[in-house]
PDB file of N, CA, C and O in Angstrom:
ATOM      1  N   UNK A   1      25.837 -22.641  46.352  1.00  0.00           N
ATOM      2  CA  UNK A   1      26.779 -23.694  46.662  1.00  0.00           C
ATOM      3  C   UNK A   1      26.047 -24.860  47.344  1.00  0.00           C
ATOM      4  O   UNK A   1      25.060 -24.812  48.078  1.00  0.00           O
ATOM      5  N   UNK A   2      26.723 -25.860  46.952  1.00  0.00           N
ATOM      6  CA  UNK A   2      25.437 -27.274  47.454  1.00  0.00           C
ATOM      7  C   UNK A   2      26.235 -27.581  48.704  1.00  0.00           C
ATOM      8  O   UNK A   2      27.412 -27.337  48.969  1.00  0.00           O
ATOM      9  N   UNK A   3      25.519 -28.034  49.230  1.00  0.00           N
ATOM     10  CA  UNK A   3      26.216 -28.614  50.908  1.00  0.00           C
ATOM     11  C   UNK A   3      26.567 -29.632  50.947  1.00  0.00           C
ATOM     12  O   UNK A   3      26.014 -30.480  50.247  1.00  0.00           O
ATOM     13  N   UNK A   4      27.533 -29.933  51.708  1.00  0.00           N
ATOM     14  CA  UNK A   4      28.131 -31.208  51.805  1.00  0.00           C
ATOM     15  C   UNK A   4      27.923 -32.157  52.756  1.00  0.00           C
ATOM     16  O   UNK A   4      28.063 -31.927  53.957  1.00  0.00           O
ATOM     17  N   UNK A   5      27.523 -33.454  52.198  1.00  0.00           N
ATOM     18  CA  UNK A   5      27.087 -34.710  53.146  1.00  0.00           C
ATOM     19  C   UNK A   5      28.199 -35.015  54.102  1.00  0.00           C
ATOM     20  O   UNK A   5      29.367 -34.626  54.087  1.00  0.00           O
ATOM     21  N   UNK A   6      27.485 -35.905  55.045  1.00  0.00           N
ATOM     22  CA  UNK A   6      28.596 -36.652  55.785  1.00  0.00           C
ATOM     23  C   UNK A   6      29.098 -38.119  54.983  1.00  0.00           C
ATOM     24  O   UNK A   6      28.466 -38.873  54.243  1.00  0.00           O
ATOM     25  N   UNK A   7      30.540 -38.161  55.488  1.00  0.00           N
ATOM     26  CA  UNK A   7      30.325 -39.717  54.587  1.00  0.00           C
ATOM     27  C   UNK A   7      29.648 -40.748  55.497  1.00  0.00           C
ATOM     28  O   UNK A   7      29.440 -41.838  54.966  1.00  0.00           O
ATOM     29  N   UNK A   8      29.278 -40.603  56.734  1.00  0.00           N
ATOM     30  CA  UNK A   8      28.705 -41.485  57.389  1.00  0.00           C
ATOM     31  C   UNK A   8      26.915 -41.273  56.367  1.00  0.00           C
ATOM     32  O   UNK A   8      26.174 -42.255  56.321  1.00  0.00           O
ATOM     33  N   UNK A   9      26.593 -40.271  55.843  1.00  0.00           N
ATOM     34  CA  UNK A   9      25.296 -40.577  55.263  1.00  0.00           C
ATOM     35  C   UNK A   9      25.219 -41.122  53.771  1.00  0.00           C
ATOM     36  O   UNK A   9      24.202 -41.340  53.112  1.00  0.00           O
ATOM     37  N   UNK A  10      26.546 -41.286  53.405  1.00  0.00           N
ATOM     38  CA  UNK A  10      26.461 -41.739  51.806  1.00  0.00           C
ATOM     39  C   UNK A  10      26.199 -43.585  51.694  1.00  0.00           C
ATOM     40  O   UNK A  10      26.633 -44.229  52.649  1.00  0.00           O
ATOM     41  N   UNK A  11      25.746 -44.097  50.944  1.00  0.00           N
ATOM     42  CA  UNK A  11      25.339 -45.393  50.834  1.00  0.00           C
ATOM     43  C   UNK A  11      26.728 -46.092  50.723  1.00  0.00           C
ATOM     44  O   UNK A  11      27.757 -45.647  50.215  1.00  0.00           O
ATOM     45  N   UNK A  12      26.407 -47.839  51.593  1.00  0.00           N
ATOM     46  CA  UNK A  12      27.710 -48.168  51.511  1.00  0.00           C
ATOM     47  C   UNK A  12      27.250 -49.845  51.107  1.00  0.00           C
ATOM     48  O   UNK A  12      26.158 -50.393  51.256  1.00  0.00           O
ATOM     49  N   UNK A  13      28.420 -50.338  50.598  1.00  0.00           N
ATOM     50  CA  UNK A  13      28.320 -51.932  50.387  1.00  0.00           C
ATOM     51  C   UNK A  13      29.060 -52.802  50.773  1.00  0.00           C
ATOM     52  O   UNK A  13      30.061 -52.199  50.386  1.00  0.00           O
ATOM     53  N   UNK A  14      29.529 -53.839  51.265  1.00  0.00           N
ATOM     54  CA  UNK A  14      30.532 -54.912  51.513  1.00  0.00           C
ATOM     55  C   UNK A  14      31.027 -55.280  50.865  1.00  0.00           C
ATOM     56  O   UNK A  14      30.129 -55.911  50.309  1.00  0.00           O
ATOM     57  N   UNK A  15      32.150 -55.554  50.143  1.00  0.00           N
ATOM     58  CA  UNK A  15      32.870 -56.220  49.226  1.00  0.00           C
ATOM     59  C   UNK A  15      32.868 -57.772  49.696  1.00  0.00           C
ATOM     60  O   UNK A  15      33.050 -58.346  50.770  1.00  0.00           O
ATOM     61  N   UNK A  16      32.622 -58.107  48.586  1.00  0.00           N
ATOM     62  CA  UNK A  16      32.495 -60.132  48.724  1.00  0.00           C
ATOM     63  C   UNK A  16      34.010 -60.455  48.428  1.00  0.00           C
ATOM     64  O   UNK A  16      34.002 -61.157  47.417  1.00  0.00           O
ATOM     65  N   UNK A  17      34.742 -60.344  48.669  1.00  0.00           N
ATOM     66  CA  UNK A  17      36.647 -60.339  48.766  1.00  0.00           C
ATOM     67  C   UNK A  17      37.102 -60.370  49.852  1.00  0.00           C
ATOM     68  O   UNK A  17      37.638 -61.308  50.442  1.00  0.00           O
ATOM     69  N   UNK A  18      36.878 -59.167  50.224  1.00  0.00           N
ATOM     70  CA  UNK A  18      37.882 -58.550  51.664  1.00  0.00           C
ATOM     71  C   UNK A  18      36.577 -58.320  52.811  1.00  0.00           C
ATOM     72  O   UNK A  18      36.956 -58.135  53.967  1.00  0.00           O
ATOM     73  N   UNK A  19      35.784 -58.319  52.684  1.00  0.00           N
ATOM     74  CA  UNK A  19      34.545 -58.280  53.758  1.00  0.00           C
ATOM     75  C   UNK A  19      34.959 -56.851  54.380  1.00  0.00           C
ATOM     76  O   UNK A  19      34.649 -56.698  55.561  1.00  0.00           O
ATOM     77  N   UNK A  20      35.482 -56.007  53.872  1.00  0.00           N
ATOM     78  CA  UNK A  20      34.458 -54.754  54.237  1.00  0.00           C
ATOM     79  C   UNK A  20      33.985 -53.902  53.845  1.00  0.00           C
ATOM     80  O   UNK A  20      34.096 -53.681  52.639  1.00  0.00           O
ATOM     81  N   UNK A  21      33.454 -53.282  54.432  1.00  0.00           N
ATOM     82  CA  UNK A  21      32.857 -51.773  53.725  1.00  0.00           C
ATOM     83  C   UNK A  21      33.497 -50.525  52.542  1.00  0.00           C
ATOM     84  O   UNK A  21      34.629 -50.086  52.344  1.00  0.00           O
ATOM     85  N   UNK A  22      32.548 -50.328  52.102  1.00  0.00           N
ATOM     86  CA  UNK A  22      33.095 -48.917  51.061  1.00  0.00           C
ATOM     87  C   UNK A  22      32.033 -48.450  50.940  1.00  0.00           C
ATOM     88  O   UNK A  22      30.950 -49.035  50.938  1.00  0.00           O
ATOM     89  N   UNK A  23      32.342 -46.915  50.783  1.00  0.00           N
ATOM     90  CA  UNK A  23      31.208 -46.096  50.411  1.00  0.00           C
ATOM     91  C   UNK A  23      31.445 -45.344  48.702  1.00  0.00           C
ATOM     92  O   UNK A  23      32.326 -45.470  47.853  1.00  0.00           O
ATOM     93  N   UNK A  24      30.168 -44.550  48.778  1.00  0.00           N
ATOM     94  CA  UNK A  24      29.534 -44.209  47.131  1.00  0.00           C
ATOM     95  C   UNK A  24      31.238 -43.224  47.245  1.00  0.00           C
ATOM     96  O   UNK A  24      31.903 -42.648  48.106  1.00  0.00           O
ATOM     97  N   UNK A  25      31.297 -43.494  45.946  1.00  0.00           N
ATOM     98  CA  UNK A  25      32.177 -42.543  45.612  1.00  0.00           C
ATOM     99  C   UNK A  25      31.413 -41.446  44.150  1.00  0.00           C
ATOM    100  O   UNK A  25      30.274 -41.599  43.709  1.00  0.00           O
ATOM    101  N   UNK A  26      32.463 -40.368  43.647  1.00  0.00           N
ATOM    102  CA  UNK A  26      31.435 -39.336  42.921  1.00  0.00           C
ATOM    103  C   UNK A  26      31.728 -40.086  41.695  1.00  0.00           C
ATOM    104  O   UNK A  26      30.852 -40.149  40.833  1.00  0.00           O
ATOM    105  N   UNK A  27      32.935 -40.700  41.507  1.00  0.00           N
ATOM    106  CA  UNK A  27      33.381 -41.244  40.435  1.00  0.00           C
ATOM    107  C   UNK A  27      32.214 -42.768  39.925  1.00  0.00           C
ATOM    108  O   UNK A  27      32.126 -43.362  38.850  1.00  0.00           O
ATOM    109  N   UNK A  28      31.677 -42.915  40.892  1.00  0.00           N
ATOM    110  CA  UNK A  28      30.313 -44.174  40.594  1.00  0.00           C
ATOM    111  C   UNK A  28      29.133 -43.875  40.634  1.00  0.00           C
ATOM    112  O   UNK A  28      28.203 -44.645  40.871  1.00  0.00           O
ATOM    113  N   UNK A  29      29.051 -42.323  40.322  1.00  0.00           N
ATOM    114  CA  UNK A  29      27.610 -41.609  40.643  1.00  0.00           C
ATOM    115  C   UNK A  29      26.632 -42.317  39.736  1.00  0.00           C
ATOM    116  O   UNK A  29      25.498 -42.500  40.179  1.00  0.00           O
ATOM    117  N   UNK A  30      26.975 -42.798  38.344  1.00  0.00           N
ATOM    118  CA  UNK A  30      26.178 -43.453  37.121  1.00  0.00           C
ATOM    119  C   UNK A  30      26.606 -44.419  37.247  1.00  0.00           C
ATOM    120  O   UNK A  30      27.087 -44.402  36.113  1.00  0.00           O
ATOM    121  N   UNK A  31      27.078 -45.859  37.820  1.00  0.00           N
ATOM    122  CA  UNK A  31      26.838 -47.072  37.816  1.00  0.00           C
ATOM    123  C   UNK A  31      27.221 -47.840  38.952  1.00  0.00           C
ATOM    124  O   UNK A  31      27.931 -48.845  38.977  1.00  0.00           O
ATOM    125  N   UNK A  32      26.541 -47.111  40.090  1.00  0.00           N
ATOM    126  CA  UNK A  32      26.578 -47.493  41.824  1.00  0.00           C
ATOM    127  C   UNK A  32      26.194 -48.776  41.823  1.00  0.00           C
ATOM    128  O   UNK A  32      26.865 -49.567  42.486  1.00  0.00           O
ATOM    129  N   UNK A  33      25.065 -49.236  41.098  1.00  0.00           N
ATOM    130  CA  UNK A  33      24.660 -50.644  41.177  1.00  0.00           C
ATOM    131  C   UNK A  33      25.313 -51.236  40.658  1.00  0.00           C
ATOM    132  O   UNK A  33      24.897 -52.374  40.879  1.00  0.00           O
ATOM    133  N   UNK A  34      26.465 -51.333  39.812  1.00  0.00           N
ATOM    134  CA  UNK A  34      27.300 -52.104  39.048  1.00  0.00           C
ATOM    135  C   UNK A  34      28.367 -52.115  39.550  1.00  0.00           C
ATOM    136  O   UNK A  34      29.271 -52.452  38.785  1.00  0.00           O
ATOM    137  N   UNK A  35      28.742 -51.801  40.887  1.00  0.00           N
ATOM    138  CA  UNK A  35      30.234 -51.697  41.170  1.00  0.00           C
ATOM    139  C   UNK A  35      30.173 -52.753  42.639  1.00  0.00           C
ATOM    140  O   UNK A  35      29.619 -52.400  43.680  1.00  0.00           O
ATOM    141  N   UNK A  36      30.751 -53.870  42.477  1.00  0.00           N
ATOM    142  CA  UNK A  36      30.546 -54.940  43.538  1.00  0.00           C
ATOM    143  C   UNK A  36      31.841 -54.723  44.291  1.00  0.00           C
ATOM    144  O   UNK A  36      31.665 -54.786  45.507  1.00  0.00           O
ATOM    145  N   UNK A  37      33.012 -54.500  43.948  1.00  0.00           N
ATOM    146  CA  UNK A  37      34.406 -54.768  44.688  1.00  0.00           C
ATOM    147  C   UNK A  37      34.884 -52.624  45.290  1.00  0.00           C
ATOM    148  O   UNK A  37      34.631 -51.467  44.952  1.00  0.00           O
ATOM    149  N   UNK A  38      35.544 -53.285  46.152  1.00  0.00           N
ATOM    150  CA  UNK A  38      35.947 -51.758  46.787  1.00  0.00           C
ATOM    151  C   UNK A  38      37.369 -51.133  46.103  1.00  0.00           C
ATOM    152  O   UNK A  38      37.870 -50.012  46.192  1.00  0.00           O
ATOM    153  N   UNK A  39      37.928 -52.734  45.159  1.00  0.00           N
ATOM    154  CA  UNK A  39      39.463 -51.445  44.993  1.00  0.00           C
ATOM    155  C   UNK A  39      39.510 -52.608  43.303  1.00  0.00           C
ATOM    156  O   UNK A  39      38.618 -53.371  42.931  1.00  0.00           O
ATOM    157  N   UNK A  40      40.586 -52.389  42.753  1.00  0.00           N
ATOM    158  CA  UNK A  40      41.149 -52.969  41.389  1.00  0.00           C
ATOM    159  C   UNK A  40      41.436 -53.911  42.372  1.00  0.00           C
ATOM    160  O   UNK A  40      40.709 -54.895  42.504  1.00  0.00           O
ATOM    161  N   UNK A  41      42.190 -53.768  42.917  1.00  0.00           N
ATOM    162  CA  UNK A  41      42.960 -55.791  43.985  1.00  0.00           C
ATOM    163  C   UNK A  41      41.830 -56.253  43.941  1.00  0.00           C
ATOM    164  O   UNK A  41      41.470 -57.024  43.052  1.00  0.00           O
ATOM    165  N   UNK A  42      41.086 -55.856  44.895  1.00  0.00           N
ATOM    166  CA  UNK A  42      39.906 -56.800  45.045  1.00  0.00           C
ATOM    167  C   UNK A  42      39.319 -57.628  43.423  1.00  0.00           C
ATOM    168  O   UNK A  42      39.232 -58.804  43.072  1.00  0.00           O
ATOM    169  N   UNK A  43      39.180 -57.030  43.124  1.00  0.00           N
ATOM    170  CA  UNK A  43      38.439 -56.887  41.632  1.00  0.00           C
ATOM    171  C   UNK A  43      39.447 -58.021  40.912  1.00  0.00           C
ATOM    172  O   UNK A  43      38.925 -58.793  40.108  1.00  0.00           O
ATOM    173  N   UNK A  44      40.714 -58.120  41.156  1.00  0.00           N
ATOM    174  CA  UNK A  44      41.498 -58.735  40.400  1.00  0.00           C
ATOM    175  C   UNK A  44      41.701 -60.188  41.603  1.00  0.00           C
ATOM    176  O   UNK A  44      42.371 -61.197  41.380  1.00  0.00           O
ATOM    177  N   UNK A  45      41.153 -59.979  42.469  1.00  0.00           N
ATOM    178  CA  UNK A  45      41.049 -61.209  43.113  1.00  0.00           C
ATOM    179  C   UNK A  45      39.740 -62.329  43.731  1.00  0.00           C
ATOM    180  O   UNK A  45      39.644 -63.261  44.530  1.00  0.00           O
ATOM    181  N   UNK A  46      38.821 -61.510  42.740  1.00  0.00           N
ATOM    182  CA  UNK A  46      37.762 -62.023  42.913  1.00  0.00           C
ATOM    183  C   UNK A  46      37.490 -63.716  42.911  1.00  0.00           C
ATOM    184  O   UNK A  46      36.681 -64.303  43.629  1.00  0.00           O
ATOM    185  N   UNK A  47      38.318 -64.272  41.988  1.00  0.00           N
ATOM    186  CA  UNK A  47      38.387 -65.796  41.766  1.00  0.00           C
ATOM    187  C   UNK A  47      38.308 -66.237  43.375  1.00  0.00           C
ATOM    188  O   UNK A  47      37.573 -67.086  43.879  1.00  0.00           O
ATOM    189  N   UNK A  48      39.411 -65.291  44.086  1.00  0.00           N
ATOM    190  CA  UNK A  48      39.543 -66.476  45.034  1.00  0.00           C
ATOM    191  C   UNK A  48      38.498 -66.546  45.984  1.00  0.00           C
ATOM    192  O   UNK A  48      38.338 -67.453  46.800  1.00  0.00           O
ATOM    193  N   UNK A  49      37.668 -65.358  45.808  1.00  0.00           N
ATOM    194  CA  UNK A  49      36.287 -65.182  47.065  1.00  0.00           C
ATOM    195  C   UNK A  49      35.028 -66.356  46.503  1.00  0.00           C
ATOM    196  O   UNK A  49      33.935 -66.297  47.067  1.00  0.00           O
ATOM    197  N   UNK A  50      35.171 -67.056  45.754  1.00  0.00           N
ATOM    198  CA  UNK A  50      34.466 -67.988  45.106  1.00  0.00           C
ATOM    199  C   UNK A  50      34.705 -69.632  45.878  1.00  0.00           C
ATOM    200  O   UNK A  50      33.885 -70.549  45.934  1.00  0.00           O
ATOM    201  N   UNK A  51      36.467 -69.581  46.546  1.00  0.00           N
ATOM    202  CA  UNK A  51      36.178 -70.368  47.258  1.00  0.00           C
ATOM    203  C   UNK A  51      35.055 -71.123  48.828  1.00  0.00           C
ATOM    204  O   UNK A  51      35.244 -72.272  49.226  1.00  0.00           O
TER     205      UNK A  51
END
């Protein structure tokens, strides 16, 4: 059985939207570098973080 991390040790990023944090989820294990926003809202409100 594999052991389980803390989520304080899993990698985390800032969302350029809402300015804060999120961490790795298992569901982004294959395209962690490609995932910039923390939720669908964000993601769907990205236009306005451009101001």
């Amino acid at each position: 059985m594999a052991r389980q991390r803390k989520k304080s040790d899993l990698p985390q990023k800032i969302c350029p939207v809402c300015h804060r944090p999120f961490t790795w989820r298992k569901k982004w294990a294959d395209c962690w570098d490609g995932v910039k926003y923390c939720s669908e809202r964000c993601r769907r409100r990205k236009s306005d973080a451009n101001c």
